[in-house]
C-alpha positions in Angstrom: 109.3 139.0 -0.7 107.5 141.1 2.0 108.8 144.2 3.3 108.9 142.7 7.1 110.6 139.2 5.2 113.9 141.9 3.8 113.8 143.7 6.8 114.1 140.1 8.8 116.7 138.9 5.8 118.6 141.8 6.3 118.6 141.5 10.0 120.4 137.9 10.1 122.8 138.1 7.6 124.6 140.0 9.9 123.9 138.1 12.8 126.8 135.8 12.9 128.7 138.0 12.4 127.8 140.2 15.1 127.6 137.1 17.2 131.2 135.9 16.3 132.5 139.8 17.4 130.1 139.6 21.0 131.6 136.1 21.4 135.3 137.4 20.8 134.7 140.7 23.0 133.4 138.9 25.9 136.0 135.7 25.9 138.5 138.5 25.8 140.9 138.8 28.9 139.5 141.8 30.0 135.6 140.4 30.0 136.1 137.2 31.2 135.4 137.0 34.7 132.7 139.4 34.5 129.0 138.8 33.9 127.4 139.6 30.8 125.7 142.6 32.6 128.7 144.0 34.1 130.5 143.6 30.1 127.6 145.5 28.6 127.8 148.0 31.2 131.4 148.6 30.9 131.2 148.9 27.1 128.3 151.1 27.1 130.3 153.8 29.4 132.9 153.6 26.4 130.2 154.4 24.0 130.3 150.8 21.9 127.2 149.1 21.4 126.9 145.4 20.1 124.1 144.0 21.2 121.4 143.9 24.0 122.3 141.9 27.4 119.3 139.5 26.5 121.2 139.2 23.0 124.3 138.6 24.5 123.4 135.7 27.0 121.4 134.2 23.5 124.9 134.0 22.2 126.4 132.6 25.1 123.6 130.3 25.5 123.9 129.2 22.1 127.8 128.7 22.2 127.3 126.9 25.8 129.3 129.5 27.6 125.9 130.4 30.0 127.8 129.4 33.2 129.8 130.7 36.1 132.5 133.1 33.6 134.6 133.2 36.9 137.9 131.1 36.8 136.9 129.0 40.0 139.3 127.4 42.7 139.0 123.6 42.5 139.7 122.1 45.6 140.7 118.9 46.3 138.1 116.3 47.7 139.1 116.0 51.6 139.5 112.7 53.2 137.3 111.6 55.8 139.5 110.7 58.7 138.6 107.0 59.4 138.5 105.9 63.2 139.2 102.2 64.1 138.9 101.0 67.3 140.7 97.7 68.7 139.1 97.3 71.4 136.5 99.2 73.3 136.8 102.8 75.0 139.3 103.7 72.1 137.2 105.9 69.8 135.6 108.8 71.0 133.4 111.2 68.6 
């Protein structure tokens, strides 16, 4: 084994793990309307590290979270009013 090939080996045996804890910190209720900038940004002020941002939207992508995080207002689909006419003169637009 090379030294680069135990440095990689090394590297990613801890990788899910660090993936499961970013997953975990950012589905949390206090990161979960916020972008995966505006998470790393927050946790960097409190002096944790877990990954880069570039890292973190890997995760996401991977887990198929990449998306509007927001909790989004679904509104109902409006109903065109329909205008019949009986006779003429009786619809105007």
């Amino acid at each position: 084994m090379t030294p680069a090939t135990a440095t990689q080996t090394r590297l990613w045996t801890g990788a899910g793990s660090i993936s499961r804890l970013t997953l975990a910190v950012l589905n949390s209720a206090e990161f979960v309307d916020r972008t995966p900038l505006q998470a790393y940004a927050v946790l960097l002020e409190r002096g944790e590290y877990l990954c880069s941002v570039s890292t973190i939207y890997r995760i996401l992508a991977a887990n198929a979270q990449v998306k509007d995080r927001r909790r989004l207002a679904r509104h109902p689909a409006r109903a065109r009013p329909e205008l019949i006419a009986t006779g003429p003169g009786q619809v105007f637009t």
